[in-house]
C-alpha positions in Angstrom: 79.0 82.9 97.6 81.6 85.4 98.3 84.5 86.3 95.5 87.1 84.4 97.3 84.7 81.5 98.2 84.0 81.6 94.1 87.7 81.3 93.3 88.3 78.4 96.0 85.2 76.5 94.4 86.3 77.3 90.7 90.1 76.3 91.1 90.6 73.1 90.7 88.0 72.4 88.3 88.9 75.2 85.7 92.7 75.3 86.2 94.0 72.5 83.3 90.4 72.8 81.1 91.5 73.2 77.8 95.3 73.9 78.2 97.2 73.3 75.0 101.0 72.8 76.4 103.9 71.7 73.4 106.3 69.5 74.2 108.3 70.0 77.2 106.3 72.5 78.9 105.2 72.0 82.3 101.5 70.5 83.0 99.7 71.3 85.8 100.4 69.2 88.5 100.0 68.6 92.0 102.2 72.0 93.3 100.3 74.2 90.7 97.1 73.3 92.5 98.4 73.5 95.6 99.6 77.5 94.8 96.4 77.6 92.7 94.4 77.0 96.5 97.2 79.6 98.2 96.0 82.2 95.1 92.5 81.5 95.4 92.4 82.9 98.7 94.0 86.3 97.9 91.7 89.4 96.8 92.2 90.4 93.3 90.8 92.7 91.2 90.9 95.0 88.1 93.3 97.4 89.7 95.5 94.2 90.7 98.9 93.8 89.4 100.0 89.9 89.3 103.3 88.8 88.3 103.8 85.1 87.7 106.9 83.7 87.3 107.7 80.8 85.2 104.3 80.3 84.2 104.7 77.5 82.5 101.0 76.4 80.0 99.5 79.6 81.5 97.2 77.7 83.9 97.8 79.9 87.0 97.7 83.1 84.9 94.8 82.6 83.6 93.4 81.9 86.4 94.4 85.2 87.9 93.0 87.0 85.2 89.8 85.4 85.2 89.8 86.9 88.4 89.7 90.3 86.4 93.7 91.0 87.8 96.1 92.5 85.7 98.3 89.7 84.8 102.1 89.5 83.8 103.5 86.2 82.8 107.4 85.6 82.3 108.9 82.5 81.2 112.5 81.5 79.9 111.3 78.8 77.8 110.0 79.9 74.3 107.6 76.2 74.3 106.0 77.4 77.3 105.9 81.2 76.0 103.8 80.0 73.1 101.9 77.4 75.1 100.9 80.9 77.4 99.8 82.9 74.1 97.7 80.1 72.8 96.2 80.1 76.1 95.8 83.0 76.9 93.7 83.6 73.4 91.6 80.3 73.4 90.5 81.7 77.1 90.0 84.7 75.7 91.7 86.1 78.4 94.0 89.2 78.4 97.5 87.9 79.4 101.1 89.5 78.8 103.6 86.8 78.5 107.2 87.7 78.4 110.0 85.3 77.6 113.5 85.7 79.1 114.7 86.2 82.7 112.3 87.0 84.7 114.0 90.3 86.6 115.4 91.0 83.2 111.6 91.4 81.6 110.4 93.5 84.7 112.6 96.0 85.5 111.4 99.2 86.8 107.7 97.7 87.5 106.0 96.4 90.8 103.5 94.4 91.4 100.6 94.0 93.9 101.0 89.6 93.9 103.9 87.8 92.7 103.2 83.9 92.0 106.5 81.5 91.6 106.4 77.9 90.7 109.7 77.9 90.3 112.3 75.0 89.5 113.4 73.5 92.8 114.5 69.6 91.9 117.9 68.8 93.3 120.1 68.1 90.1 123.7 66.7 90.2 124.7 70.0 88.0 126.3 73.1 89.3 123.7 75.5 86.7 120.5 75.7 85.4 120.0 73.8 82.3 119.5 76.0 78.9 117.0 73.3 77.0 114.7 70.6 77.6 112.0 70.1 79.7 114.5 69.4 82.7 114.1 73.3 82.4 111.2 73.0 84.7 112.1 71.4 87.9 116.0 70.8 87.3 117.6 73.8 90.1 121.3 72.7 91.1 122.7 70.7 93.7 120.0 71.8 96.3 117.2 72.5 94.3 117.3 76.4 95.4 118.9 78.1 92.0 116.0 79.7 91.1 114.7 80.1 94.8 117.4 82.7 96.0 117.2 84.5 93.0 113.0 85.3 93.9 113.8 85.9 97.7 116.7 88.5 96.7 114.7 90.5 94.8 111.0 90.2 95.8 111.1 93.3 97.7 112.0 95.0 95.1 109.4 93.9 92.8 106.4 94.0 95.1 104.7 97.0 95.9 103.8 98.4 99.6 102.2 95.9 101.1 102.0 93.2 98.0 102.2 89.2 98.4 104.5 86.5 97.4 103.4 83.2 96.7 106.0 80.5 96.1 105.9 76.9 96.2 108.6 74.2 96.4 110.0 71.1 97.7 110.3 70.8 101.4 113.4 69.3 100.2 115.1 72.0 99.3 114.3 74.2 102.9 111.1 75.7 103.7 112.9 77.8 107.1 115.7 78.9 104.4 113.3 80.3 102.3 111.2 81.9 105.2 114.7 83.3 107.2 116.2 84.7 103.4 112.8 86.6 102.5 112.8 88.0 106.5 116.4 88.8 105.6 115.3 91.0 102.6 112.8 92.7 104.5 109.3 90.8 103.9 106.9 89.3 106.9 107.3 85.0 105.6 105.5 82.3 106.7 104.4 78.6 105.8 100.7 78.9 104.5 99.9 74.9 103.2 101.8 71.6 102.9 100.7 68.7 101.2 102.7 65.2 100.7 102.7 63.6 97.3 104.0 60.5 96.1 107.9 60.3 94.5 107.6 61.3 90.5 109.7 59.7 88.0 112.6 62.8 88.3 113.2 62.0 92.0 112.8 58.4 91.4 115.4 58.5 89.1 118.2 60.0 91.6 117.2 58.0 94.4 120.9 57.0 95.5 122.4 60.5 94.6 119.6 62.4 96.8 120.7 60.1 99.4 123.9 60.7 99.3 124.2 64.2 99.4 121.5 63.4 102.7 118.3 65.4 100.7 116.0 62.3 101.2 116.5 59.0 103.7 116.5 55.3 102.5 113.2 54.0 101.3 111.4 57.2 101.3 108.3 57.8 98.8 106.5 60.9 99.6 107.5 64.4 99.1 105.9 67.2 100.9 105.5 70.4 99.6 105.3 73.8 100.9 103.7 77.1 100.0 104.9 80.4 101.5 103.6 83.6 101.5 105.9 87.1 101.6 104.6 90.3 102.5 106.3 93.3 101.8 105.5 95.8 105.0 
């Protein structure tokens, strides 16, 4: 079995073993799997510089370093932060996890793969919230807060020829996301969708994502999008 072929088999069934995660940090769910699949089919190795941002428990990470990549982590929450660390050292994995912004914590350095789960859940407020675990998926009116802030400076964090991987909501514009990263210089594409049923969040604003025309009457799945940024 091939490297790659290894990863693919070993995703799913490794990524949440074990995770501690404190309260309000982000679990694994169905979008970390589905960027954990997009991942598992990149080449990575010791000389491999990963960036991930908003990493959340650690899961993806880690799983990047198993891979024997070099492995940056950077989260503004000081729960997930912690959750990373113990992680990272119950693994027995060697991880840097950075808390604070996450072009703040990595100036001057470039990286061979950047990985983004990033928060993308339309909110009724204008900014990002500073506590709580609406930290993770809360993003402003159309989920994209913290997706314009990755596709402005990607390029300048990736190295010659270095990936992006970002996944989020279909909801909040896969061809935006695809035409801003081609705006900033990088080849973009669609790589994987999946549809999963409404959570509890988008439940919750049912009427207000209607109104504002994000969702239609009735509806109960949500797809969601990976895409991949190459910078020529």
């Amino acid at each position: 079995m091939s490297s790659t072929a290894h990863a693919q088999a070993l995703t799913l069934g490794t990524l949440t073993d074990g995770l501690v995660a404190l309260p309000s940090v982000y679990r694994p769910q169905a979008d970390t799997h589905l960027l954990a699949a997009a991942l598992a089919r990149e080449e990575l190795g010791p000389r491999t510089s990963v960036l991930e941002i908003g990493t959340g428990t650690g899961a993806l990470a880690l799983h990047a370093a198993r891979r024997g990549a070099s492995v940056t982590a950077v989260d503004v929450s000081w729960p997930a932060v912690v959750s990373a660390r113990m992680n990272a050292v119950l693994h027995r994995l060697p991880l840097r996890v950075l808390h604070g912004d996450f072009r703040a914590r990595t100036v001057g350095r470039r990286f061979d793969l950047i990985m983004a789960n990033p928060p993308y859940v339309p909110a009724p407020a204008v900014t990002l919230p500073s506590r709580g675990p609406q930290r993770a998926w809360d993003a402003g009116p159309d989920g994209r807060l913290v997706i314009d802030r990755i596709c402005a400076t990607a390029s300048a964090l990736l190295r010659p020829g270095g990936a992006l991987l970002m996944v989020h909501s279909g909801m909040c514009g896969a061809e935006e996301t695809v035409d801003r990263l081609a705006g900033a210089g990088l080849s973009a594409q669609v790589t994987a969708k999946a549809s999963v049923p409404w959570g509890p969040v988008l439940r919750s604003r049912r009427i207000w994502l209607e109104r504002r025309g994000l969702a239609s009457e009735a509806e109960e799945w949500e797809e969601l999008v990976v895409i991949r940024a190459q910078n020529l």
